[in-house]
N, C-alpha and C positions, 0 to 999 in steps of 0.2 A: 787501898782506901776506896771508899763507893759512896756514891753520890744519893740519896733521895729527894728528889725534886716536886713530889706531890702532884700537882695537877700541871705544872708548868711544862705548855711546852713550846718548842721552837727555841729552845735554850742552847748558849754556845758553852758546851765547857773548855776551858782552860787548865791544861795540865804543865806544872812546872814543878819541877825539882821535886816527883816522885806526891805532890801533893795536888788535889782537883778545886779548880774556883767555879760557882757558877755565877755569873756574874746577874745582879741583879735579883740573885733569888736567896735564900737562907736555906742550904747546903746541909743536909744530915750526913755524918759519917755512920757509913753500915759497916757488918764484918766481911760482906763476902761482895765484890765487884759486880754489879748486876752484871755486865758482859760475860764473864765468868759462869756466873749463876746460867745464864742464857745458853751459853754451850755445854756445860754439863746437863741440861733439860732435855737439850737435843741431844747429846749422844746417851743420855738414858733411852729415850724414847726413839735408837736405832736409826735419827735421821743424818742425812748426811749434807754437808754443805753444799749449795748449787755451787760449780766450780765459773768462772766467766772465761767464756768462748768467745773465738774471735769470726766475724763477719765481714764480706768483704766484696763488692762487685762495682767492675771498671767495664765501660763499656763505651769504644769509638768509632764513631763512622764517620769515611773521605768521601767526598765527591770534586766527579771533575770542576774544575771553573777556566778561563780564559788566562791562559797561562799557566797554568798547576792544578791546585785542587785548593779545595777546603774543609771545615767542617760539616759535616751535618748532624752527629750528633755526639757528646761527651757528655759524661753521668759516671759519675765518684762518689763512691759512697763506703762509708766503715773506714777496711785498712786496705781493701784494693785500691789501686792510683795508674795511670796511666799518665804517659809524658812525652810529651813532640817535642823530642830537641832541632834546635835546628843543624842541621846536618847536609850544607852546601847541595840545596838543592832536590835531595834526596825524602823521599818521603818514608819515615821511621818513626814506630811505636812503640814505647817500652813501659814494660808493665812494671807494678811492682809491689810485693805485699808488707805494706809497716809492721805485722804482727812478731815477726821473728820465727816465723815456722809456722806450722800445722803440725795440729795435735787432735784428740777425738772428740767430736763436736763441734769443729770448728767449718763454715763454710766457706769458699771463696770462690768468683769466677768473674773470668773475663771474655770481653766480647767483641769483633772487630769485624764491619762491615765495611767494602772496598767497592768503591764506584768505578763508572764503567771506565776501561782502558787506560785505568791507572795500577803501577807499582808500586808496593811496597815491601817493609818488614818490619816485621813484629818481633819483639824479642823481650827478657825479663832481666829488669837491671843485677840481679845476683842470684843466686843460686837458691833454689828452692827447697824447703827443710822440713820435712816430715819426721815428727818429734815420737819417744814413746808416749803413747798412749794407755789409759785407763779407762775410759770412758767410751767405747766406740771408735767408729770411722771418725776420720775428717775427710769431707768430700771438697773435692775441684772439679770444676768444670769449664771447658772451652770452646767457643763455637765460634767460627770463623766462614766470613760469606763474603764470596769475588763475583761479581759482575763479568758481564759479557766483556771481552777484548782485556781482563785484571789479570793478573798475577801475583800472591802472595808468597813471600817467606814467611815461616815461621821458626825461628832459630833461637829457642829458649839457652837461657844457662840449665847447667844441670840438675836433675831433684835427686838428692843426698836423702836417701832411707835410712837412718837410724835404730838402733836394736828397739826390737818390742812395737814398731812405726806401724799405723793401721791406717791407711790413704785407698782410698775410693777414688778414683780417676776418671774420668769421662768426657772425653774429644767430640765433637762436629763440627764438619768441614761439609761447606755446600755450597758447590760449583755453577756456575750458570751453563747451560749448555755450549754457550761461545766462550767461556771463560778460559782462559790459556793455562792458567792451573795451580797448582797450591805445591809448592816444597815444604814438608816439616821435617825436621830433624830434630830431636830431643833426646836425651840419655838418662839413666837413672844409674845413678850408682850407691852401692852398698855399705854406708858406715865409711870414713875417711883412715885410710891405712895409712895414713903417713901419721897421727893422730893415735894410733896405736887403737882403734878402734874394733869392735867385734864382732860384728848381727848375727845374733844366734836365731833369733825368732821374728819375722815380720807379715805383716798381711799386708798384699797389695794389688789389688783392682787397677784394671788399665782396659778400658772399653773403649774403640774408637767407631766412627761411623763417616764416610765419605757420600757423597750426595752429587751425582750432576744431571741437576735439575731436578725432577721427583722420580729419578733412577738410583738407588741406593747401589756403587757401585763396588763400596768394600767396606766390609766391617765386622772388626774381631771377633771371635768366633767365642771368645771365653768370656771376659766378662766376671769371672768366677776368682775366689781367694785359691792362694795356693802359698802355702808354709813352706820357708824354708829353717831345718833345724837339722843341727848337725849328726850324724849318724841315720839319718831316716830317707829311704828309698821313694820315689812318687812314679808311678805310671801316668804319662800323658800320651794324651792322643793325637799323633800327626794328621795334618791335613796338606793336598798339596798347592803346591805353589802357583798364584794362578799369575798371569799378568805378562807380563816378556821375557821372564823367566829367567833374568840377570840378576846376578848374588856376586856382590863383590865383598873379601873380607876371609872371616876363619881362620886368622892365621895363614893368610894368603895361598891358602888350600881349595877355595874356589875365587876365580876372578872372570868371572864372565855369565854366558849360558849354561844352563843347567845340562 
């Protein structure tokens, strides 16, 4: 059943037991649902639903104070959240995205500036979910800034890629010249094998860039998509290893200097 309202608007209707009230106005029944009517116009005329994306940027900054630290700056907004628990003394930030994932179009990013000669970590209360996609990337983004005498961890949970998953990824990390230094650790893993899960096809960007001071001192060299699909062969291009030269890992086939 459908409604004709005439000029009226700002009308609430009320739908019960399969029949439409408009309260306050005299109600024509039509044959065909104008909502109905509405979508069949649009998919005649080839358009397609705007899908809604999710949006999202947290952004913290410490400073010392007499005795510890405090704020100096927090800023919440959409579905990013950031959150100081207290944690015996210890200064800790956990992020966290309410959306349920990242999917294409969707943006997110967090931000965390570290005042002088203070410690902390950063971290994300669960696990991060790059969903398939239809629509494009979903991009993230990071940037994280220590102060002269700071020190930062950065120790995310892990970002779970999904079949079909399109994630744009993009790190900065910017050092003060005195600043004692930034540990990140993060992992990405591939669709959940215990889950009986499968990635056959994903795209996935992962750009990072380190800074100390306005000396750009390391930064990934790709940047670029790179498919993985079962049976298909990829040529990549080795670069060498620069830094101290220590690789621990590989199935404990290197554990030291190169």
């Amino acid at each position: 059943m459908g409604v004709d309202l005439g000029d009226a608007r700002g009308c609430c209707l009320i739908f019960q037991q399969g029949t439409v009230y408009a309260p306050d106005f005299h109600a024509k029944a039509l044959n065909t649902p104008p909502r109905l009517a509405h979508r069949r116009t649009m998919k005649d005329r080839g358009i397609l639903p705007v899908m809604e994306r999710a949006r999202g940027t947290a952004r913290v900054g410490l400073v010392p104070k007499p005795g510890g630290w405090g704020l100096s700056d927090l800023y919440q907004q959409g579905s990013a959240k950031a959150i100081l628990p207290d944690v015996g003394g210890a200064v800790e930030v956990v992020f966290l995205n309410t959306s349920g994932g990242l999917t294409g179009g969707d943006r997110l990013s967090y931000a965390m500036t570290l005042g002088e000669g203070l410690r902390a970590t950063a971290t994300t209360q669960t696990a991060e979910r790059a969903n398939k996609s239809t629509s494009g990337a979903a991009l993230m983004g990071l940037r994280f800034e220590v102060a002269a005498g700071a020190h930062l961890d950065w120790l995310p949970q892990e970002t779970i890629l999904f079949d079909r998953a399109n994630l744009s990824w993009h790190t900065v990390i910017w050092l003060h010249p005195q600043a004692l230094g930034c540990l990140a650790l993060e992992s990405v893993i591939l669709g959940r094998a215990a889950m009986g899960e499968v990635v056959r096809q994903i795209v996935f960007r992962d750009r990072r860039e380190i800074w100390r001071g306005e000396r750009l001192i390391f930064a990934d060299p790709t940047g670029t998509a790179v498919r993985f699909e079962p049976g298909q062969s990829r040529e990549v291009r080795l670069v060498p290893l620069a830094g101290l030269r220590r690789v621990y890992g590989f199935n404990a086939k290197v554990m030291g200097d190169l």
